[in-house]
N, C-alpha and C positions, 0 to 999 in steps of 0.2 A: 920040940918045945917041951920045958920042965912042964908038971904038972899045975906050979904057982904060975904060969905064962899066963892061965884062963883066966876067963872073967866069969865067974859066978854069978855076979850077981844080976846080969843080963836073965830078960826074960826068955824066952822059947822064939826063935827065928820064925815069923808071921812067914803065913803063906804068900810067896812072890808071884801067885798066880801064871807060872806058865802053860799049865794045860790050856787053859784057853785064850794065851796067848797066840799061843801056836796056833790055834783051831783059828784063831783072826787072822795071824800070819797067812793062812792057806787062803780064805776067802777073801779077807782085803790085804791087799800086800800094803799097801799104808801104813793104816791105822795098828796093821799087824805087827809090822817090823817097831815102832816106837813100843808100841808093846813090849814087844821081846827085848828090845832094849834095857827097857823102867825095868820090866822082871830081873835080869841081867844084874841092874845097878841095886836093887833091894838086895842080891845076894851080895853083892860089894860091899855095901852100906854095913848090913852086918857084921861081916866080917874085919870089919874096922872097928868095930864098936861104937856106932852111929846107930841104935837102933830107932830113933826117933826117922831118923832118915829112908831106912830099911820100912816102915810101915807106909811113908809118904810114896815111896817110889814102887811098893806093891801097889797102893788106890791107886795109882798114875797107872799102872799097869792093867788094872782091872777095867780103870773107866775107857781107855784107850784100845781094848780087844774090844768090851759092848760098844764102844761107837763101831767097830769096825765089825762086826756080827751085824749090828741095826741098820746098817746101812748098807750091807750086801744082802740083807732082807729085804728093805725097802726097794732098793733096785729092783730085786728080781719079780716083789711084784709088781710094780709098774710096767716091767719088761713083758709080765705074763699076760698083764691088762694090755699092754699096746697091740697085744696080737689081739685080742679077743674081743678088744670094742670094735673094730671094724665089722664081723660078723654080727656082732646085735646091731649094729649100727643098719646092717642090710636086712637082716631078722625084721624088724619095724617096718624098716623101707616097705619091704614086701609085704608084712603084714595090713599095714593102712594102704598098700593098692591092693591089694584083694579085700580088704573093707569098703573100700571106695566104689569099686567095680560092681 
C-alpha cells in the first residue's frame, strides 16, 4: 500500500479487549468464545474503516467476557456453599441436642 492508501484522519484503534476475553474464554467457554469473537470483529471493524463499529464490537466484547467471569464466579460460589451448608446444617443439629439434653 502507497502511503496516501491510509486514513489519517481515523482516531487510535480502541482497545478490542482480548486479554480478558480470553481469561472468559478459559472459565466460561460461552460467554468466552462470543467474546473473542466481538474482539475479533472490533479488529475487522477497524480495519475497514468502521471505527464507529470497531468501538461497539469492543463494549460487546467487554460486556460479554464480565458476564462470563460473573458467572463462573457465581457458580463456584454456590458450588462452595452447597458443600458447606450441609455441615452447618448438622453443626446446629447437634448443637440444639446438646442444648436440649
Amino acid at each position: 500500500m502507497e502511503q496516501s492508501d491510509y486514513n489519517y484522519s481515523m482516531p487510535p484503534k480502541p482497545d478490542n479487549n482480548l486479554t480478558i476475553s480470553i481469561i472468559s474464554a478459559v472459565l466460561c467457554q460461552v460467554f468466552g468464545i462470543i467474546a473473542l469473537l466481538m474482539s475479533m470483529q472490533s479488529d475487522t471493524c477497524y480495519r475497514n474503516g468502521d471505527y464507529e463499529g470497531a468501538v461497539q464490537k469492543a463494549k460487546s466484547a467487554r460486556t460479554f467476557a464480565l458476564i462470563g467471569i460473573i458467572s463462573t464466579a457465581a457458580f463456584l460460589v454456590l458450588w462452595i456453599l452447597s458443600f458447606i451448608f450441609p455441615f452447618v446444617v448438622m453443626f446446629f443439629a447437634g448443637l440444639i441436642g446438646w442444648i436440649s439434653n
